[in-house]
DODREN-512674 format. One record per atom (N, C-alpha, C): residue number from 1; residue in three letters; atom name; x, y, z. Coordinates in nm, 2 decimals. Layout:
# residues N
(rec NUM,'Ala','CA',(X,Y,Z))
...
This chain:
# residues 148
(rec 1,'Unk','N',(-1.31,0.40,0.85))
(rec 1,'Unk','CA',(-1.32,0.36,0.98))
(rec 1,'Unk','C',(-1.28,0.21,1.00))
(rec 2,'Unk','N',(-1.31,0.15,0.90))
(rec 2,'Unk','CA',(-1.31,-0.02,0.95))
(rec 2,'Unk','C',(-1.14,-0.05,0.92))
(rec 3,'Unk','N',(-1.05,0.04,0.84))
(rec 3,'Unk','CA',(-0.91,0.01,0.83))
(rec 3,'Unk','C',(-0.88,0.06,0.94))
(rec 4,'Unk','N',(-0.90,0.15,1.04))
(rec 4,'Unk','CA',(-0.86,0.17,1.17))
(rec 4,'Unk','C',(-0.90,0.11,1.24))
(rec 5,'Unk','N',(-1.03,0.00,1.26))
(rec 5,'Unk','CA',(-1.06,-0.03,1.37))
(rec 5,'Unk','C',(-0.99,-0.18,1.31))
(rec 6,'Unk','N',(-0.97,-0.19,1.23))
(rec 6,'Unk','CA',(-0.85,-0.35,1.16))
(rec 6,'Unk','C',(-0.71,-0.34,1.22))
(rec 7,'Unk','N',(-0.71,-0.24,1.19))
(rec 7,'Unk','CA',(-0.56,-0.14,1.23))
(rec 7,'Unk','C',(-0.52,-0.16,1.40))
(rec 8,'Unk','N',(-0.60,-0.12,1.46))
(rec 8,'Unk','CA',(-0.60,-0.11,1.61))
(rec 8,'Unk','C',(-0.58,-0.27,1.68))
(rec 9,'Unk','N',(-0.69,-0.32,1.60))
(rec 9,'Unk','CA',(-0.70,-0.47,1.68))
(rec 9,'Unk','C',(-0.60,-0.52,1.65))
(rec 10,'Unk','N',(-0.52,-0.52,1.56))
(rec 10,'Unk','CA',(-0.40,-0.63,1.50))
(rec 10,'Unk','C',(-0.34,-0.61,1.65))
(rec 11,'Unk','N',(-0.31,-0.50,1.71))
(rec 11,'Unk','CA',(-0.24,-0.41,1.86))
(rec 11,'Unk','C',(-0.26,-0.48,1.92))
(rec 12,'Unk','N',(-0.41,-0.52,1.99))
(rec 12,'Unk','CA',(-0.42,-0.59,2.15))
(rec 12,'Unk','C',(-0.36,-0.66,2.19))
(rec 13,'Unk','N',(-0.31,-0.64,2.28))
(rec 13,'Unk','CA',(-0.21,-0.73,2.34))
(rec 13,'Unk','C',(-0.04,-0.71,2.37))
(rec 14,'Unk','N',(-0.04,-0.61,2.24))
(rec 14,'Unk','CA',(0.13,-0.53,2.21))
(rec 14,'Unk','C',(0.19,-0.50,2.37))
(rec 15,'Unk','N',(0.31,-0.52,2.43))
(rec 15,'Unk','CA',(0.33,-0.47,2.53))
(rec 15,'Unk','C',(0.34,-0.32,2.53))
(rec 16,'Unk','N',(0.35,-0.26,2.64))
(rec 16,'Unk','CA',(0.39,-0.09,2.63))
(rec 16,'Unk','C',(0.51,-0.09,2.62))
(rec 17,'Unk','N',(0.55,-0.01,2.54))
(rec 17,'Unk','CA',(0.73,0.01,2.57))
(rec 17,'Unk','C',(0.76,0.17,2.53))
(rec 18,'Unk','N',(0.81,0.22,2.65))
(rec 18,'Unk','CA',(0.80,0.36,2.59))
(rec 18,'Unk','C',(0.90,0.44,2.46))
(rec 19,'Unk','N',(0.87,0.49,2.38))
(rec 19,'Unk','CA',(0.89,0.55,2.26))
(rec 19,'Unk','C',(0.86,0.41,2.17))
(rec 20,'Unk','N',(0.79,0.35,2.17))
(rec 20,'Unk','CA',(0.82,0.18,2.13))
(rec 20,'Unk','C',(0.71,0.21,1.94))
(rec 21,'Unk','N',(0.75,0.20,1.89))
(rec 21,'Unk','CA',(0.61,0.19,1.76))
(rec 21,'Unk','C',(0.59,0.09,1.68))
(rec 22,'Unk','N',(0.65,-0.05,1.69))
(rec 22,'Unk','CA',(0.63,-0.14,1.66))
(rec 22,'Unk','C',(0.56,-0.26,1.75))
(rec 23,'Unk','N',(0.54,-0.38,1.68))
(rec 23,'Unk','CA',(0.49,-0.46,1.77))
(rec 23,'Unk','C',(0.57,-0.55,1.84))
(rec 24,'Unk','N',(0.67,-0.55,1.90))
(rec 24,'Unk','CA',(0.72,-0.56,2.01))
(rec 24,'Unk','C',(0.73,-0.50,2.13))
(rec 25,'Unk','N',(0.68,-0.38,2.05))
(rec 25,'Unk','CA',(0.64,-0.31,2.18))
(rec 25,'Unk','C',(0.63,-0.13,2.13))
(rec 26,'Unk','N',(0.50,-0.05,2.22))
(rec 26,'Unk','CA',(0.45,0.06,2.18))
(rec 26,'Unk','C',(0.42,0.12,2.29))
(rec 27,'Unk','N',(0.45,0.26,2.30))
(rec 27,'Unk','CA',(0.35,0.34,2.38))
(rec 27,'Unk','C',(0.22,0.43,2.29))
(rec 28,'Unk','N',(0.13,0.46,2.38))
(rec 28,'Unk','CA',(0.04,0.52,2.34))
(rec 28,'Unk','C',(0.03,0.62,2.26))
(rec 29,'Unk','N',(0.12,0.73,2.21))
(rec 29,'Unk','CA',(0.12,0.80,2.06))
(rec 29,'Unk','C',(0.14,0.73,1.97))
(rec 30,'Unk','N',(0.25,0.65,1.96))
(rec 30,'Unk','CA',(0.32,0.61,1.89))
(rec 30,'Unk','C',(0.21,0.46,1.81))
(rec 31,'Unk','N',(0.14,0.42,1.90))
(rec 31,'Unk','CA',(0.03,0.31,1.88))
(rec 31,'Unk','C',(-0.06,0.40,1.80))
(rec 32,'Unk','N',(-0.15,0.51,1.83))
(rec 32,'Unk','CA',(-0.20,0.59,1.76))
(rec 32,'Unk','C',(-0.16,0.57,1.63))
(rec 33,'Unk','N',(-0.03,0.67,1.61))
(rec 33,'Unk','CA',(0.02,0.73,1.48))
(rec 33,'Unk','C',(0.02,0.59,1.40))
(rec 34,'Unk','N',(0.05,0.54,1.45))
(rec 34,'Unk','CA',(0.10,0.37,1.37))
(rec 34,'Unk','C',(-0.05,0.33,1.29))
(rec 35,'Unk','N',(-0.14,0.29,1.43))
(rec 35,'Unk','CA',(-0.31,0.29,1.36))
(rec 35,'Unk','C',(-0.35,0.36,1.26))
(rec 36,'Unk','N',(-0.38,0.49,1.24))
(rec 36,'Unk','CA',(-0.38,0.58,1.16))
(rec 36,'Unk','C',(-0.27,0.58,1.04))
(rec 37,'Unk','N',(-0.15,0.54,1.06))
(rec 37,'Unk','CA',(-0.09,0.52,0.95))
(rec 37,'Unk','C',(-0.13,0.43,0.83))
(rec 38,'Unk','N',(-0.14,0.33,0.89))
(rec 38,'Unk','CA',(-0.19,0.24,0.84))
(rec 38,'Unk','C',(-0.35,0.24,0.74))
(rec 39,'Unk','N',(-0.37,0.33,0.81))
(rec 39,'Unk','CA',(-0.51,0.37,0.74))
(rec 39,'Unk','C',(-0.48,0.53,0.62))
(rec 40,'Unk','N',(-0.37,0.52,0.63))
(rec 40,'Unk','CA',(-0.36,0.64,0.54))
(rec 40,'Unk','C',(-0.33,0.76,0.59))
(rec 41,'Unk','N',(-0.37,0.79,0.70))
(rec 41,'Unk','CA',(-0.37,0.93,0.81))
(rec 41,'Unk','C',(-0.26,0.96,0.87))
(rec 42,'Unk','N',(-0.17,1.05,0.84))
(rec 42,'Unk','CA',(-0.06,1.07,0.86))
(rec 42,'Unk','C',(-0.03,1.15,1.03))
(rec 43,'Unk','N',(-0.04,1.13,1.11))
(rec 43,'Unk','CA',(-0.02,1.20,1.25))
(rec 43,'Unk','C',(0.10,1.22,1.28))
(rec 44,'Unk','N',(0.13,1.33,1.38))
(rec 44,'Unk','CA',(0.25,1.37,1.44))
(rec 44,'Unk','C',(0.28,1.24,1.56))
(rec 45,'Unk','N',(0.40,1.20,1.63))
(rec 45,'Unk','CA',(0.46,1.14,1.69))
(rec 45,'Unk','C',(0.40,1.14,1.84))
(rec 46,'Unk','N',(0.42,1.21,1.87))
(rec 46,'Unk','CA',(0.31,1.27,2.08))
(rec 46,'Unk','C',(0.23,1.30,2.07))
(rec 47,'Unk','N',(0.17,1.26,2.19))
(rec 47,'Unk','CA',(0.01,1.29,2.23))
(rec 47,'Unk','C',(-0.01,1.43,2.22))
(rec 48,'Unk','N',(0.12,1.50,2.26))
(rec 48,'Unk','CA',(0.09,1.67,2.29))
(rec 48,'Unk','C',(0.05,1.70,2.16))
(rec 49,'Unk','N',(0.15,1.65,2.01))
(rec 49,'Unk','CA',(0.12,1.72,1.90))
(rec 49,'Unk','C',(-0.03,1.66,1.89))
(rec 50,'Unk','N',(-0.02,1.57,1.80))
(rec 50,'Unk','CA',(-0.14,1.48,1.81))
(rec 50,'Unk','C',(-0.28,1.56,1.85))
(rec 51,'Unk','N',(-0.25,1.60,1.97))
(rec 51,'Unk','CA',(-0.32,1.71,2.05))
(rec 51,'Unk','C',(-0.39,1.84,1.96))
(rec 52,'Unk','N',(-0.29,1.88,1.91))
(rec 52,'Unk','CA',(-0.33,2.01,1.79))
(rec 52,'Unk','C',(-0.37,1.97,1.66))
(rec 53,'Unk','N',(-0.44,1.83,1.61))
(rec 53,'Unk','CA',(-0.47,1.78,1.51))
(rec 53,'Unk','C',(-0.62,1.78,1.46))
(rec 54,'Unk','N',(-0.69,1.82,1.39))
(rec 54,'Unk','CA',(-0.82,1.80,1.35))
(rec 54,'Unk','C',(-0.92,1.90,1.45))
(rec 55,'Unk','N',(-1.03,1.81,1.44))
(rec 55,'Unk','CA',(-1.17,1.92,1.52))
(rec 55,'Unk','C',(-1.15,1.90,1.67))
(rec 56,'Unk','N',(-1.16,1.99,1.74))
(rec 56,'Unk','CA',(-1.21,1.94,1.88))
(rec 56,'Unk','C',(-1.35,1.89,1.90))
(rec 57,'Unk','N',(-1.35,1.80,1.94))
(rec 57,'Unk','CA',(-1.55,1.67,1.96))
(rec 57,'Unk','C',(-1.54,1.74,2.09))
(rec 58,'Unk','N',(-1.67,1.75,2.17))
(rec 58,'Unk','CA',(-1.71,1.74,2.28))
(rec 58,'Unk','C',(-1.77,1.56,2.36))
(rec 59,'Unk','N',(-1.74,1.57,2.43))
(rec 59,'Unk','CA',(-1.71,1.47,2.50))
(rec 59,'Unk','C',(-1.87,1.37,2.45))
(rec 60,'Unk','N',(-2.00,1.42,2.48))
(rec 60,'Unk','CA',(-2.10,1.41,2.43))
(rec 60,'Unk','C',(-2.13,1.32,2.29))
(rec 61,'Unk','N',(-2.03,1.38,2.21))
(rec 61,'Unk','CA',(-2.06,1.38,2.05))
(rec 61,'Unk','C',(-1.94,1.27,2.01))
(rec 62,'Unk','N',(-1.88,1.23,2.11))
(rec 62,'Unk','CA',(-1.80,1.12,2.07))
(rec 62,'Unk','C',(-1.81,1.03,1.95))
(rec 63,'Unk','N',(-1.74,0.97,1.85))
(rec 63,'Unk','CA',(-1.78,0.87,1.75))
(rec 63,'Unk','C',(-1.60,0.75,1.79))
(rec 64,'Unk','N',(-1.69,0.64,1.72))
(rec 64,'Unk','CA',(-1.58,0.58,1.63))
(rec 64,'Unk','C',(-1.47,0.63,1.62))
(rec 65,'Unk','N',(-1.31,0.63,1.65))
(rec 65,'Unk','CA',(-1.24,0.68,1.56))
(rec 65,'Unk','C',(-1.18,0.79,1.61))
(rec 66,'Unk','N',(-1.26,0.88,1.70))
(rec 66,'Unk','CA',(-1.23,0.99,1.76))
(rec 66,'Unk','C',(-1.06,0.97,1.85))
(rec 67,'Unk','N',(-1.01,1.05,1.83))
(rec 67,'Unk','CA',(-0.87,1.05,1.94))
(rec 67,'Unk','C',(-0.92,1.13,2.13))
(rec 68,'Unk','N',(-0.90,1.06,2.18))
(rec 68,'Unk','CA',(-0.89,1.11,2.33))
(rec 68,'Unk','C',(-0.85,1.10,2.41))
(rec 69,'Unk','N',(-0.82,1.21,2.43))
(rec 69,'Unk','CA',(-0.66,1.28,2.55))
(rec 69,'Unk','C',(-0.68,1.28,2.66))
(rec 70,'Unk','N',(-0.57,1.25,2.76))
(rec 70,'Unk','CA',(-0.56,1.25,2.88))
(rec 70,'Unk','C',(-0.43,1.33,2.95))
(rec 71,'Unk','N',(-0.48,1.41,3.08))
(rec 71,'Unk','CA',(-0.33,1.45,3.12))
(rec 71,'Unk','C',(-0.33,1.41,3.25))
(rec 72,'Unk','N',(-0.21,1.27,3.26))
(rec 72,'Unk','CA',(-0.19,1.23,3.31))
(rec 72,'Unk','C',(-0.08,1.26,3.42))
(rec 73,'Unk','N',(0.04,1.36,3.39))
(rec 73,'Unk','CA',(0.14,1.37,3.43))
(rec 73,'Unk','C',(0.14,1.56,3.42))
(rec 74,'Unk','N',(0.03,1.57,3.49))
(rec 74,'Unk','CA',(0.05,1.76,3.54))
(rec 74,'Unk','C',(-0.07,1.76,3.45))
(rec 75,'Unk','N',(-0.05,1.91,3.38))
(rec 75,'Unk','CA',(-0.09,1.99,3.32))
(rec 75,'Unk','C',(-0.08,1.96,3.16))
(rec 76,'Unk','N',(0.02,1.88,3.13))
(rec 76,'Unk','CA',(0.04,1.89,3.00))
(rec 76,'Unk','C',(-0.08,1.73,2.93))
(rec 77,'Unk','N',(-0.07,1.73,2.81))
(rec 77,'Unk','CA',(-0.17,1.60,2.77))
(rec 77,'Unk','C',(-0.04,1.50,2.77))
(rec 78,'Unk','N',(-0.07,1.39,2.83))
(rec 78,'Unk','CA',(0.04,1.32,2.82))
(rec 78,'Unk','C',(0.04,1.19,2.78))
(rec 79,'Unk','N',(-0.11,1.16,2.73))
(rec 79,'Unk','CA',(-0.20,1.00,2.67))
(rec 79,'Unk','C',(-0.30,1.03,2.62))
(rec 80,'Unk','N',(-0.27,0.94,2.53))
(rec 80,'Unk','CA',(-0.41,0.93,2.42))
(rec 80,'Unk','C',(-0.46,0.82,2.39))
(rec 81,'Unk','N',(-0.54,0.81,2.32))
(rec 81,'Unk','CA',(-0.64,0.66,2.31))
(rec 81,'Unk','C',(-0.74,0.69,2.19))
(rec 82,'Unk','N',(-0.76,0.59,2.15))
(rec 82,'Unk','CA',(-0.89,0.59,2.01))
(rec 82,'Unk','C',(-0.98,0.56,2.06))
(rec 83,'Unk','N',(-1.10,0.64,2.04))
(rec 83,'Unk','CA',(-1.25,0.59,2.09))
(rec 83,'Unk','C',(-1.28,0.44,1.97))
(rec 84,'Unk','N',(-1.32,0.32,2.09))
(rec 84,'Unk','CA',(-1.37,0.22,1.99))
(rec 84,'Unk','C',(-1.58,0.21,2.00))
(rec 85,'Unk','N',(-1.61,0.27,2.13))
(rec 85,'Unk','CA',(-1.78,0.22,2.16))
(rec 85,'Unk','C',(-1.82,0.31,2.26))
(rec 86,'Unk','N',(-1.87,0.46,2.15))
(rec 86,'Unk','CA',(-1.88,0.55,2.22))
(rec 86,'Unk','C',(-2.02,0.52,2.34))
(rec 87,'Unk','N',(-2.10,0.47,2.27))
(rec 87,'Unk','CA',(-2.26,0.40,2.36))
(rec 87,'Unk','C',(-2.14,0.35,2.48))
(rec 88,'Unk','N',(-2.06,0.27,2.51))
(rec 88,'Unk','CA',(-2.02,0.19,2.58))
(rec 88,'Unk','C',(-1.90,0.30,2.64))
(rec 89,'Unk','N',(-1.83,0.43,2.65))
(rec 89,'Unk','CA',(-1.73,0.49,2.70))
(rec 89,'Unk','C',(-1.61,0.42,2.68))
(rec 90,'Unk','N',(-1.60,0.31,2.54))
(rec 90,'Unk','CA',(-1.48,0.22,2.52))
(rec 90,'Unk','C',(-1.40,0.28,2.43))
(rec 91,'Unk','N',(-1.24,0.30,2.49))
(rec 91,'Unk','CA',(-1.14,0.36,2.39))
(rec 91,'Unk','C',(-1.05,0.23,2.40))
(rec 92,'Unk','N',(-0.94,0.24,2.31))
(rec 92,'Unk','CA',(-0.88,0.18,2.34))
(rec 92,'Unk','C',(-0.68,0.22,2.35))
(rec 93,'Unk','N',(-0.59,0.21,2.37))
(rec 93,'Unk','CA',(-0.49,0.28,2.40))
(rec 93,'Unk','C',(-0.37,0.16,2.43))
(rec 94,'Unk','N',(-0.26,0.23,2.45))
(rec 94,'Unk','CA',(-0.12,0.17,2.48))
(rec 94,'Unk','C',(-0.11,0.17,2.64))
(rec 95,'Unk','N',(-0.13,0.12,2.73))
(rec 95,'Unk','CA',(-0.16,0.10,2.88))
(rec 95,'Unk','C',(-0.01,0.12,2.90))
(rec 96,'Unk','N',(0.05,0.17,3.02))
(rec 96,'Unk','CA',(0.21,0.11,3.09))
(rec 96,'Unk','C',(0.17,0.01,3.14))
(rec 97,'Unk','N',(0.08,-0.02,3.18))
(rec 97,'Unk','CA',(0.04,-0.16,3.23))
(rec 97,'Unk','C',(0.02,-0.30,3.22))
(rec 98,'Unk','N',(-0.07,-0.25,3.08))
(rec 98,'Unk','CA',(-0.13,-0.41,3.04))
(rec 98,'Unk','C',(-0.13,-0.40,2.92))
(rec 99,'Unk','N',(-0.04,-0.27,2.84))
(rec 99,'Unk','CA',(0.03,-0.29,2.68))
(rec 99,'Unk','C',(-0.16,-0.24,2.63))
(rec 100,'Unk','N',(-0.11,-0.26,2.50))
(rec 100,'Unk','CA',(-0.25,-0.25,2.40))
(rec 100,'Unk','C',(-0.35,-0.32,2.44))
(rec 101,'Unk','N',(-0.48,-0.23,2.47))
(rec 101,'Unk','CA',(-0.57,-0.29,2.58))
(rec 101,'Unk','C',(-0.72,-0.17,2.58))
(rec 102,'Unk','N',(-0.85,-0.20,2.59))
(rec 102,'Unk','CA',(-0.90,-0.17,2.60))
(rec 102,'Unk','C',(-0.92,-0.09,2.71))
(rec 103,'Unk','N',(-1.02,0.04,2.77))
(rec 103,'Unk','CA',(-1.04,0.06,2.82))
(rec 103,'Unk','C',(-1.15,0.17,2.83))
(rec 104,'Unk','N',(-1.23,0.22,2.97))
(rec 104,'Unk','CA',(-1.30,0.28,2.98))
(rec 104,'Unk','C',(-1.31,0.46,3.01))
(rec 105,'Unk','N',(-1.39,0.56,2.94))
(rec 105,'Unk','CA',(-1.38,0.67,2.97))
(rec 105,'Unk','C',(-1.45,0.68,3.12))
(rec 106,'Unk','N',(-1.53,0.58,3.14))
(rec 106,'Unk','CA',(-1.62,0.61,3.30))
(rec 106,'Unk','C',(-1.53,0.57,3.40))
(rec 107,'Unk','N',(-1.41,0.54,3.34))
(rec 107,'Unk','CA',(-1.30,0.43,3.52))
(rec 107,'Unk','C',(-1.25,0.56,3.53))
(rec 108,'Unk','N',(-1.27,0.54,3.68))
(rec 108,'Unk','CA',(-1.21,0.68,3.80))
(rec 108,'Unk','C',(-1.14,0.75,3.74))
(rec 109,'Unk','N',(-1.01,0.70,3.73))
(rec 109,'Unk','CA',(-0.87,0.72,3.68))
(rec 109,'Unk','C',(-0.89,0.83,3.54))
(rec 110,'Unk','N',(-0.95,0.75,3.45))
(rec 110,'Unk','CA',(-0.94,0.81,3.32))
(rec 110,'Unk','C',(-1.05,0.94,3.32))
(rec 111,'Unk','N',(-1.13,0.93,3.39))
(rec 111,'Unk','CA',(-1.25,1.03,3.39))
(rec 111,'Unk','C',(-1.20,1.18,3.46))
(rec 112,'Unk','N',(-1.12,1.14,3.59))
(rec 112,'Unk','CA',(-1.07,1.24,3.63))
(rec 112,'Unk','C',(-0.93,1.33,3.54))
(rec 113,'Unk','N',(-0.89,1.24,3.46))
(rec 113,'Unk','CA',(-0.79,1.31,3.41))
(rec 113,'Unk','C',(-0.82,1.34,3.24))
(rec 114,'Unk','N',(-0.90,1.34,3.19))
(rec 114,'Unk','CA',(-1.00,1.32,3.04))
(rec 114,'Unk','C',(-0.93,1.51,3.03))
(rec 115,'Unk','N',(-0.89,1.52,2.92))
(rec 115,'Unk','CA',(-0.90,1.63,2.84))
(rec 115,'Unk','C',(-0.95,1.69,2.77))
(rec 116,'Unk','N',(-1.00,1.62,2.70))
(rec 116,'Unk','CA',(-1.10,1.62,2.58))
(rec 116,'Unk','C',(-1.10,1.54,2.46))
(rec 117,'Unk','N',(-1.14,1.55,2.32))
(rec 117,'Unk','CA',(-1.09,1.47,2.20))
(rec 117,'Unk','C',(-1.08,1.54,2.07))
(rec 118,'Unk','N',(-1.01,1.48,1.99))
(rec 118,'Unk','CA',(-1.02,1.53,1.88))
(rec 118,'Unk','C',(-1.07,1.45,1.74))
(rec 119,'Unk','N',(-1.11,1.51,1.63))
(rec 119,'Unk','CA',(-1.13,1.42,1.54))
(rec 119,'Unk','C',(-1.07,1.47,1.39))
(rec 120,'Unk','N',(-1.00,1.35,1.35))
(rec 120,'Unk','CA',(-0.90,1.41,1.20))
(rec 120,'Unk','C',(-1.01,1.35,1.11))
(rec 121,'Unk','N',(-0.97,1.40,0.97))
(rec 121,'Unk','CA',(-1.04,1.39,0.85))
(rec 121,'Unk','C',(-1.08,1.22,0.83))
(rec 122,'Unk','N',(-1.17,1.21,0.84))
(rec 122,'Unk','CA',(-1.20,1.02,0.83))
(rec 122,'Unk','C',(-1.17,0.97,0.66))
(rec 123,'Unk','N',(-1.00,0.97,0.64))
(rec 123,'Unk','CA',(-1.01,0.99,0.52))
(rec 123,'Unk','C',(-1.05,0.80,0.43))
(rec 124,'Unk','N',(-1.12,0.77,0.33))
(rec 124,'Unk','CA',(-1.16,0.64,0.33))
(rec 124,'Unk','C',(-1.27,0.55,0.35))
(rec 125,'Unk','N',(-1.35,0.64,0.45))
(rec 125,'Unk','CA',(-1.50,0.61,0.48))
(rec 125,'Unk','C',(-1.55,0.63,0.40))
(rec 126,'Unk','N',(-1.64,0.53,0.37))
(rec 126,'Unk','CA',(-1.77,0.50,0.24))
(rec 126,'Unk','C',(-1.88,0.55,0.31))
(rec 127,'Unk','N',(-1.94,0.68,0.26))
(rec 127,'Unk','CA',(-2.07,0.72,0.33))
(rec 127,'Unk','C',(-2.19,0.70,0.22))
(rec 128,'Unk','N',(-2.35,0.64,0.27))
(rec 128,'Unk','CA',(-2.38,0.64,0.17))
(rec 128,'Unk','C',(-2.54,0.71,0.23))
(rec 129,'Unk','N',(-2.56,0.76,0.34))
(rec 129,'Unk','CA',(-2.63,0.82,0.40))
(rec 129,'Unk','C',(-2.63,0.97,0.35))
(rec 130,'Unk','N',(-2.69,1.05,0.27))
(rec 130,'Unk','CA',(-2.67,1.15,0.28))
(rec 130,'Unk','C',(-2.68,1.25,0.40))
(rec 131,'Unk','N',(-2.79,1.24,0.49))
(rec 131,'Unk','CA',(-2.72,1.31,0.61))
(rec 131,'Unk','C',(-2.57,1.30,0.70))
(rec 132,'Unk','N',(-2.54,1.21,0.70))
(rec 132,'Unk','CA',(-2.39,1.19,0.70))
(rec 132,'Unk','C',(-2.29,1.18,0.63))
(rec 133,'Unk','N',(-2.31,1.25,0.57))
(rec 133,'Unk','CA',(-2.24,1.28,0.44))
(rec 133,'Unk','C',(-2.22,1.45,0.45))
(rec 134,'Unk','N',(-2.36,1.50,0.44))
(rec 134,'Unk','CA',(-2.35,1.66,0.44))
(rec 134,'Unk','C',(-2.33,1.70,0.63))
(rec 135,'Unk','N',(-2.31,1.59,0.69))
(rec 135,'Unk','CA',(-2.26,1.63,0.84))
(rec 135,'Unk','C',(-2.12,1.64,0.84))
(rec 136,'Unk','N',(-2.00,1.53,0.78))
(rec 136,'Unk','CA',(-1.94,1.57,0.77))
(rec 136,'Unk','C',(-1.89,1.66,0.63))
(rec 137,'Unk','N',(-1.92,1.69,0.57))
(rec 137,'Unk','CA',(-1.88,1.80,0.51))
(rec 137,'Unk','C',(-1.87,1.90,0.62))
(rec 138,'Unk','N',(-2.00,1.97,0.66))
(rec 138,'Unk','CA',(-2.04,2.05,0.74))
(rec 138,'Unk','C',(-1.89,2.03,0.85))
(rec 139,'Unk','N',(-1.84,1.94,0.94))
(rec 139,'Unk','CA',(-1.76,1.90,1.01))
(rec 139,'Unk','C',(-1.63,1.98,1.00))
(rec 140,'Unk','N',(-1.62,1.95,0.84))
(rec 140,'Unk','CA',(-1.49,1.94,0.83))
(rec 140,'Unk','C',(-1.45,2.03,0.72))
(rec 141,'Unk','N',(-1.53,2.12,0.70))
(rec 141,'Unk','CA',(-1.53,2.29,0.59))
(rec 141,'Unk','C',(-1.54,2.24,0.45))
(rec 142,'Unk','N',(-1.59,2.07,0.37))
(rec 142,'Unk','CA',(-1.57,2.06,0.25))
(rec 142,'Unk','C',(-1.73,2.11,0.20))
(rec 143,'Unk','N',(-1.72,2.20,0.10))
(rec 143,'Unk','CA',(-1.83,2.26,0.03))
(rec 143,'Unk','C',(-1.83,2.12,-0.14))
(rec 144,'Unk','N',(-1.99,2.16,-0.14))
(rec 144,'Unk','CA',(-2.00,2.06,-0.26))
(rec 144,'Unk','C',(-2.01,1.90,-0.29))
(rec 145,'Unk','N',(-2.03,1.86,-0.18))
(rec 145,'Unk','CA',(-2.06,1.74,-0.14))
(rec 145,'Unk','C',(-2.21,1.70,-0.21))
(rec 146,'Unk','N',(-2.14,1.54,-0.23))
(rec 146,'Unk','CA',(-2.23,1.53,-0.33))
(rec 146,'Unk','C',(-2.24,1.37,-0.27))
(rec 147,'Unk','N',(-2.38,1.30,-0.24))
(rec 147,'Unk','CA',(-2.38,1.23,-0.20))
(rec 147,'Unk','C',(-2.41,1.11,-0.30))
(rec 148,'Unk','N',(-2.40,0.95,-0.31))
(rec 148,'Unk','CA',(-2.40,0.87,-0.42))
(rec 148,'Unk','C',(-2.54,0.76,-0.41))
């Protein structure tokens, strides 16, 4: 988690530019996939695919790290964002607006149009808790977890 949340921040500020994946300029998948890249986590390109990746979280159970979708433009998912402070409804995302930029799951806008979220394999994270440890296993189908 802390190489994505290193990952993301280097972003703030990036303008939006659509299909854009560098820092000159990014849209919102493409900022994603790049984050996660960086961290090792290999994602698909669009929000839509992106969309079919990992566990579906309930909105409730949010963490860290979590990807969450929005359909902005009809029916289809058409924006995504990284949960950064679930206590706080803080994601953060590629804005057309205001470029790489924080924002909230409680503002009108985003709440009305919330999809749901997903969560990929947290590959990297030092757990040293064993109940979180055998949560995610449990999570994520690995049997034999063995905590340190």
């Amino acid at each position: 988690m802390i190489r994505i949340e290193n990952a993301y921040k280097s972003y703030i500020g990036v303008p939006y530019v659509w299909g854009g994946t560098t820092k000159r300029g990014m849209d919102c998948s493409g900022f994603v996939q790049r984050v996660f890249g960086e961290a090792g986590i290999k994602l698909p390109r669009t929000s839509s695919q992106q969309w079919m990746v990992g566990r579906t979280i309930e909105r409730v159970l949010l963490e860290k790290g979590d990807l969450v979708f929005f359909r902005t433009a009809g029916k289809r998912i058409s924006h995504v964002g990284i949960m950064t402070s679930p206590e706080k409804d803080q994601f953060v995302h590629a804005s057309s607006s205001k470029g790489v930029s924080y924002a909230s799951l409680g503002w009108r806008y985003f709440d009305k149009r919330y999809a749901g979220a997903r969560r990929v394999f947290p590959h990297g994270i030092a757990v040293r808790e064993p109940e979180v440890l055998l949560r995610l296993a449990w999570m994520f189908g690995v049997s034999g977890a063995v905590a340190r």
